[in-house]
N, C-alpha and C positions, 0 to 999 in steps of 0.2 A: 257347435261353434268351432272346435277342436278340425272336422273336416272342412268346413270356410275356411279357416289360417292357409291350413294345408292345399287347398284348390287354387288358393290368390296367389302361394308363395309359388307354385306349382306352374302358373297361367303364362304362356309366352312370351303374349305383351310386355309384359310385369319384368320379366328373366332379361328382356330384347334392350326395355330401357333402361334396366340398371347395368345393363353391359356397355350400351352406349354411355354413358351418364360417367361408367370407369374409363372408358376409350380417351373419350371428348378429355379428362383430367389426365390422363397419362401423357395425351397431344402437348396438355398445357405447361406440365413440367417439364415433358422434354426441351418446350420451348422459352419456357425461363432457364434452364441451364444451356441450350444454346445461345443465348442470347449474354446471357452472361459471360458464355467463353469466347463467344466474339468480343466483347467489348475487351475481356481480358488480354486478349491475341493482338488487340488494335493499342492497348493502353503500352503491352510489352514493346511493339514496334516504335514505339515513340523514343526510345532509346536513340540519344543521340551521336553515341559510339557507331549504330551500322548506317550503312550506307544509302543514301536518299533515294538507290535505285536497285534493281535486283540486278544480275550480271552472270549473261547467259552465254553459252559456246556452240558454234554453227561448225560442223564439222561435214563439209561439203566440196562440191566441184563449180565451177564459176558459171556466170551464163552474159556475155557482155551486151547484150538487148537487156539484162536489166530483168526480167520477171522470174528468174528464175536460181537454184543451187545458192549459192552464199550472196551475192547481190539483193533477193529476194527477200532473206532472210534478215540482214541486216535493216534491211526496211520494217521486214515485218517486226523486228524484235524493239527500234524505234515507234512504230505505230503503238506499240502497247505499253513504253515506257520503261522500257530495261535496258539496258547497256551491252553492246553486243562485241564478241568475242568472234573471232575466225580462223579454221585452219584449213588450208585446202588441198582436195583431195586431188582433183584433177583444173587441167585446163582446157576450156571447149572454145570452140570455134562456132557459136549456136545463135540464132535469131528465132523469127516468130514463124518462118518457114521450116525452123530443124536444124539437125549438127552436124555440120558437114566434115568437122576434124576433133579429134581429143586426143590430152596428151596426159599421162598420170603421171604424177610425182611420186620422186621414186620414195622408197616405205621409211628411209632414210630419213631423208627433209620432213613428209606427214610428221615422224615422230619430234623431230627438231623443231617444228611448228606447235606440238602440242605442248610439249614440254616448255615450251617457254612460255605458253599463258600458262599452266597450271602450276609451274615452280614459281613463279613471281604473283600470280593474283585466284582471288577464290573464285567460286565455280558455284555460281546457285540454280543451275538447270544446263542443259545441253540438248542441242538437236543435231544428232548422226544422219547421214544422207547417204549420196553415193558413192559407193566403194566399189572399183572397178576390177579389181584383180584379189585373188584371195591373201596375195602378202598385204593387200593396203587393211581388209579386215584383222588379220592376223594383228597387224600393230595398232587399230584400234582399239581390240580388245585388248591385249596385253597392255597399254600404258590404263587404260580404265580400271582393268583389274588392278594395279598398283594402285591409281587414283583413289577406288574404294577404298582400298587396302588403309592407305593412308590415313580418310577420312575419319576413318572407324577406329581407329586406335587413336587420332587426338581428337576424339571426341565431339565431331563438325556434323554438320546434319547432310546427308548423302543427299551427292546432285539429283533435280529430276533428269533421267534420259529417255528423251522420245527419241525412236529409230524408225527412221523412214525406209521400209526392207525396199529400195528401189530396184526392183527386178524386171518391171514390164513398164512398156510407155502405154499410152492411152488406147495406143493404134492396137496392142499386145503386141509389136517388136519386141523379143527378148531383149534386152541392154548388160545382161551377166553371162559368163559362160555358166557350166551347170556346176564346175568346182567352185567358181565365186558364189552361186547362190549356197551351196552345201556349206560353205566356209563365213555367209552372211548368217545361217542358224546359228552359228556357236556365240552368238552377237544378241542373239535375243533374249535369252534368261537373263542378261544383264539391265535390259531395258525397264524402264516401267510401263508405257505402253509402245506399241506400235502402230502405223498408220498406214494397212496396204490399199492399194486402189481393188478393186474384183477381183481380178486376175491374179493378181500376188495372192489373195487370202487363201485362192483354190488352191495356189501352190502349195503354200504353206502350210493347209490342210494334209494335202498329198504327202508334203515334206515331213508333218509333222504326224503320219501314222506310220511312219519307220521305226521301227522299234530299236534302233542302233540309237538312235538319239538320246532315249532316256537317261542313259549312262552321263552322257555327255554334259544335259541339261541339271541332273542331280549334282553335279560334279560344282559346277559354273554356280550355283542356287544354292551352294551349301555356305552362305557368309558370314552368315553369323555366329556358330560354331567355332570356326577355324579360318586362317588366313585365307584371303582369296586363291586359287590355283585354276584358273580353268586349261583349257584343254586349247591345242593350235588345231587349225584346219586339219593339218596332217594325221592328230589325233583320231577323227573320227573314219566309220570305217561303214561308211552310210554307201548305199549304192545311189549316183548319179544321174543314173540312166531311166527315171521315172517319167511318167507323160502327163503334162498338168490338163489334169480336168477340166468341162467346159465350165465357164464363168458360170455366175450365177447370176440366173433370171429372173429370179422374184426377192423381195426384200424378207421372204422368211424364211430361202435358202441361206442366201447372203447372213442372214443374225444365225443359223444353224452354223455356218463354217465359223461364225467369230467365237461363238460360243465354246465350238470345238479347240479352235486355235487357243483362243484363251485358257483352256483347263488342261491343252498339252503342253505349253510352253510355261504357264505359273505366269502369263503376265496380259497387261491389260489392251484390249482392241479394239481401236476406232478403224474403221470396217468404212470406205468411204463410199455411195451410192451413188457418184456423178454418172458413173457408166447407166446403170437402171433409170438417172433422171431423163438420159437422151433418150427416153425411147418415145417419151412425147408424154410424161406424168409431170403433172402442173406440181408436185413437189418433189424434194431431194430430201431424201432421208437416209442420214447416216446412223451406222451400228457400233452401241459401245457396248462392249462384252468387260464383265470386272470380274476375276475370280475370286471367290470367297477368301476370307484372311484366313483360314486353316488349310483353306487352299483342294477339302475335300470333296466336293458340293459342286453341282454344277454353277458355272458362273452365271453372275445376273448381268441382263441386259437391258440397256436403256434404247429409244429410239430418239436420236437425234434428228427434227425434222426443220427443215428450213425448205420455203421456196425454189421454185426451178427455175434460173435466168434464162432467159432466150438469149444466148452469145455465144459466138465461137470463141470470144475471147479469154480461154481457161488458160492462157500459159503460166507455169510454177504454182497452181493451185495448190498440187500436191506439197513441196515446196514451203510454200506456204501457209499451209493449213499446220503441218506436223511443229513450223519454228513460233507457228504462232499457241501454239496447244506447252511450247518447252517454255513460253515465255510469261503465260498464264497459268500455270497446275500454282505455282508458288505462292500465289494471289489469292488463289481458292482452296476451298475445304473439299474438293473433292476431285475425280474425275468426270463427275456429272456434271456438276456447275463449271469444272473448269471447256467442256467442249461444247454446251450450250453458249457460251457466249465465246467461243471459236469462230462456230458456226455462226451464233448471228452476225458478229462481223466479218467473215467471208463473206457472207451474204450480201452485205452492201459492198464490198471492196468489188466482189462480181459485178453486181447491178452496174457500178460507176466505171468500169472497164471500156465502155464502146467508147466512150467520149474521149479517152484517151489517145486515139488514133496511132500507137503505137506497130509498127511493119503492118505489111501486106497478110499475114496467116494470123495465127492462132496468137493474139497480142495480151500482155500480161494484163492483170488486175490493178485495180488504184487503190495502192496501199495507204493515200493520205485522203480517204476520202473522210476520215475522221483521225484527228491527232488525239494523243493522251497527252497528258501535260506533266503527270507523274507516275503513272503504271499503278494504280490504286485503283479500286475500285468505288463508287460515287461514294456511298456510306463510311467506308475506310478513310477515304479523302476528307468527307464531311465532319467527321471524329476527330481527326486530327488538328481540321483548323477551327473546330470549335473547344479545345484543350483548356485554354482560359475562360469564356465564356462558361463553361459547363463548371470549372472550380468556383466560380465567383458566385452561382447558380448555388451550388454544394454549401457553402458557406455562408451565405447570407442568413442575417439574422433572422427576417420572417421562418425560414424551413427548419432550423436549427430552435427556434422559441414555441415553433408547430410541435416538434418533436417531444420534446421536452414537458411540454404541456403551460407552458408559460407565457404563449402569444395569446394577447389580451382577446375576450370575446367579440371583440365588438370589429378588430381587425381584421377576424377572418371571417365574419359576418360580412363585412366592406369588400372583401375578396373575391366570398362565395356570390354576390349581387353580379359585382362585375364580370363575374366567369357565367354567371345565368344570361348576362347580356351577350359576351362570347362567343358561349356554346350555342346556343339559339343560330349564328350567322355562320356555325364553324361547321353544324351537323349539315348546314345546307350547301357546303361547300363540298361536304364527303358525298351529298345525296347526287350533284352538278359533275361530282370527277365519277359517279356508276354511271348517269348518263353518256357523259365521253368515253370511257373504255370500251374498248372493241374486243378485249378479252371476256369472254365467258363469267370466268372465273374471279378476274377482278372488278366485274362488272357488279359480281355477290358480293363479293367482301366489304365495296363501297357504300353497297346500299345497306346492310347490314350494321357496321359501323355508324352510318346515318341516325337509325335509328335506336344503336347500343347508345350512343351518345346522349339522344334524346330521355330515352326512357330513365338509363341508369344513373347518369349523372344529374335531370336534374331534379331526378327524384329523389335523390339523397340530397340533394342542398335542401328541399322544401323539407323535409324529414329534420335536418338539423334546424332548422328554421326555429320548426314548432319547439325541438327537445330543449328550445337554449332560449327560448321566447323573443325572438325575434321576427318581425314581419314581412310577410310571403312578398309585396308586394317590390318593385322592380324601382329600384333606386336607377337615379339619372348614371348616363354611361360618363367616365370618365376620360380624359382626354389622352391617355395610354391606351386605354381599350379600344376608342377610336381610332389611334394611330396604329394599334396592331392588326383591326380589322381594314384599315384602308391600305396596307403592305399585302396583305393576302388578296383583297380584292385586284390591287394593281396585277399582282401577275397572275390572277385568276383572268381577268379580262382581255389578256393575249390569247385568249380561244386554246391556250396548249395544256393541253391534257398534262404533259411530263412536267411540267411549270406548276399546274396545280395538286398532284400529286408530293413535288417535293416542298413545298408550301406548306403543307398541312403536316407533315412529317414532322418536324418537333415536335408539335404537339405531343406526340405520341410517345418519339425516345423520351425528351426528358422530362416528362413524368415516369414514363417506368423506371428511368435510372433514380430519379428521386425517392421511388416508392421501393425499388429492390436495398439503396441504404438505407431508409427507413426500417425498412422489417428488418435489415439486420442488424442495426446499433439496437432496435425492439426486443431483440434474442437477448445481446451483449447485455441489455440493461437490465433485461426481464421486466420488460415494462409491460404492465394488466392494460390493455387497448381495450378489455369489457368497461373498464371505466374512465376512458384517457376521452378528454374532450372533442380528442379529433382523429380518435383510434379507426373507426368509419372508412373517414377519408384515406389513413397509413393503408390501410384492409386492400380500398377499392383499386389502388393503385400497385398495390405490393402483390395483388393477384395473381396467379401465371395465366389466368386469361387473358388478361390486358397486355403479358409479355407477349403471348400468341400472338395478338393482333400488332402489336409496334413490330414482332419479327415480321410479319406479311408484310404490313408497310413498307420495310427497307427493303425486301426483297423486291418487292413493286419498280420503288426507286432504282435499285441498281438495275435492273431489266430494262426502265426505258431510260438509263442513261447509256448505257451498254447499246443500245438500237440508234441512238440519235447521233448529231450531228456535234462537233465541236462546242458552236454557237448556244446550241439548246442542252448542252452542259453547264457551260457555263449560267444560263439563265435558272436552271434547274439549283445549282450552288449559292447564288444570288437569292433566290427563292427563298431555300432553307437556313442560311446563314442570317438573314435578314429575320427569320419567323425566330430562330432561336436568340438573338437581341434580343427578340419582343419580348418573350418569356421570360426573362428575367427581367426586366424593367413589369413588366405585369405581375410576376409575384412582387416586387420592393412597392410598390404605387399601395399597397396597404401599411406599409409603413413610413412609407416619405411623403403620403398626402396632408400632416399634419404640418410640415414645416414649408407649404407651400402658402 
């Protein structure tokens, strides 16, 4: 008997599923505590001392066609709902055929332009561009370093700085001499990430296996210790005279030099693959290298993949890819989410380019092919203007007498009917959106949910049924419940995928926000749920499984509101605003059917 134990505890299988079994829970708590610090992150921003927008600084050269340097940017930084800021470095003479004149301000005025937005208003990200001479660098850095300086001693949360190292044009025209690029290095330990096209990365690689640099970059990277000091061009004593490598040919060169770039410099690299998409690959896939936060480790990389447009029309891509990455990191938890929806939206700004009819060459992007209406992201937005709805949710009597254990049986027997009649039309709506998805991935999770709904939910109302002697049988639907499922079917039946996806979404937040307070006034009270009438129900909802699944859900949502259109924003908000009404009129409908 003794060697059985020992063989079962022993047996692979056995070992494979209790490690999964640990994994799958480890998934689920992380995703209840993400979930939870996002709602925390969204409830703090509701503070109505800040500002209803974020407020970004374009530090660049002009381009009067419009697609390009601070014109570009100002677009781009409106497209995504922030408030833009500009100082400018040069003045170009430039259209869709090229720049036929520039003229740089002198390092004078740059700094008399910065200093007047950053002495008079705050600074919650920034996109650095072209610096044509190494004094205009020089005084970028040095008022940044002050501006850190500043930051960090009262206390302010340090700007995001994306620096666009513009060194090469698309053609590889050099655009810097080789002091300006040597003197654009001492610029990047400051940055947080950087966005070179090919060509630059290889430099940059080159630049960045100089071993003069290191000094320079520990010097610039030492901030938090000690006051800022970094170093002027003059400082470094780097040889010039190096010969940039050929570009890189394949996208696993291209993530080898980002990776490099990124663990020589301490900072993070979006590596962009336009050059590799023209070779005639039906995608574009860009490289984001992050170095590790101890900073010892090789960096990790993500592959940014997005479609390859058939258009010559790329002008200020660069431009604006990097203003659009300063105007989004704020918005997001990361650098991975913040360049996946970069990228999906350059992706459509690209596609809607030709219609534009903008000059004879290489004509800019259409930066309004989808407006934001607030710089939020769909679920952030959707949090916000559901803020009363959701307290009035919080507080009703039915949840708060559920709790408690004082909400009559027969109530939430009247409940549990109506939500049997519900879920029955609601699991077939999640079964209709795997159908629709053209994602893989969401195409599982829907159908999945489909059938979690079915099995677990309504086999635990049939389970209370019996325990509280009540019958199985299917009480008439109620005129609430029909009106909730006739709201769902209306914008199920617009054929839109992103319409049925945010539709069904409450459902999902606010039961898990109901179920994560539950369990925790259940702690505070130290309430026995082994014997609480509707302890089950607190259980099923209070799960960090169910949190899993409500975070997929939102993530779903924000992805295809981030890809779509204006319009189908809007219809998407409508959706879910509309489904979260319901829910609360669907829990009170067990307590307000008496006085009807």
């Amino acid at each position: 008997m003794e060697n059985t134990t020992t063989a079962l505890n022993d047996n692979p299988s056995t070992t494979e599923n209790k490690n999964t079994a640990e994994t799958l829970n480890n998934e689920s708590e992380q995703a209840i505590a993400e979930l939870f610090k996002m709602q925390q992150r969204y409830d703090n921003d509701l503070d109505k001392t800040k500002p209803s927008r974020l407020r970004v600084l374009s530090i660049e050269g002009s381009d009067p066609i419009g697609g390009a340097g601070t014109m570009a940017d100002m677009k781009a930084f409106t497209a995504q709902g922030v408030f833009g800021y500009a100082a400018m470095t040069s003045v170009l003479a430039q259209n869709t055929q090229g720049v036929t004149d520039i003229v740089n301000v002198e390092p004078s005025f740059l700094l008399a332009q910065l200093k007047a937005v950053s002495d008079d208003a705050e600074i919650d990200s920034m996109k650095i561009g072209m610096l044509g001479t190494p004094e205009l660098v020089d005084t970028v850095r040095e008022w940044l370093l002050e501006l850190l300086n500043t930051y960090e001693t009262n206390g302010k949360r340090k700007p995001t700085v994306v620096l666009d190292p513009v060194m090469y044009a698309k053609s590889g025209d050099r655009l810097l001499t080789a002091e300006a690029e040597q003197a654009l290095t001492t610029l990047i330990p400051l940055a947080d990430i950087i966005t070179p096209n090919a060509m630059e990365l290889a430099a940059l690689d080159a630049m960045g296996n100089e071993s003069e640099l290191d000094s320079d970059i520990s010097t610039i990277r030492n901030i938090e210790n000690k006051p800022l000091n970094g170093p002027t061009s003059s400082d470094s004593s780097t040889s010039t005279g190096y010969t940039v490598p050929q570009t890189p040919r394949s996208y696993e060169e291209m993530e080898r030099l980002a990776k490099s770039v990124a663990a020589h410099f301490n900072v993070a690299v979006y590596a962009k693959g336009g050059a590799l998409a023209l070779n005639g690959n039906e995608e574009c896939t860009d490289i984001l290298a992050v170095p590790t936060s101890a900073g010892d480790g090789e960096p990790l990389s993500t592959h940014i993949k997005g479609a390859a447009i058939p258009t010559q029309n790329v002008h200020g891509t660069g431009d604006t890819l990097s203003s659009t990455l300063a105007a989004l990191r704020p918005q997001c938890n990361d650098w991975v989410e913040t360049t996946k929806r970069a990228k999906a939206w350059m992706t459509r700004a690209i596609a809607a380019a030709d219609s534009l009819h903008v000059g004879h060459g290489h004509g800019p992007v259409d930066f309004t092919w989808q407006h934001s209406p607030t710089g939020l992201s769909f679920i952030e937005d959707y949090w916000r203007r559901t803020a009363g709805i959701r307290e009035r949710i919080a507080k009703m009597p039915f949840i708060e007498r559920m709790l408690d254990g004082t909400l009559p049986l027969d109530d939430f027997s009247f409940y549990l009917h109506q939500d049997d009649l519900y879920l029955t039309d609601y699991t077939s709506l999640l079964a209709l959106a795997s159908s629709r998805a053209t994602d893989p991935h969401e195409r599982a999770f829907f159908a999945d949910a489909a059938s979690y709904g079915l099995e677990e939910g309504l086999t635990f109302h049939k389970q209370w049924y019996r325990e509280h002697g009540f019958s199985v049988e299917r009480a008439p639907m109620s005129e609430t419940t029909a009106a909730y499922l006739g709201h769902e079917h209306c914008f199920t039946d617009t054929g839109s995928y992103a319409a049925l996806v945010a539709v069904v979404m409450p459902c999902y937040w606010v039961y898990s926000v109901i179920g994560q307070e539950m369990e925790r006034q259940v702690r505070e009270r130290r309430l026995d749920l082994d014997h609480h009438p509707y302890g089950l129900w607190i259980r099923m909802y209070a799960d960090p499984g169910f949190a899993s699944r409500t975070l997929e859900e939102l993530h779903i949502c924000d992805k295809l509101a981030a890809a779509g259109t204006m319009s189908a924003y809007d219809c998407m908000m409508d959706a879910a605003l509309g489904s979260t009404e319901h829910e609360y009129r669907f829990f009170n409908q067990a307590l307000t059917r008496h006085h009807k």
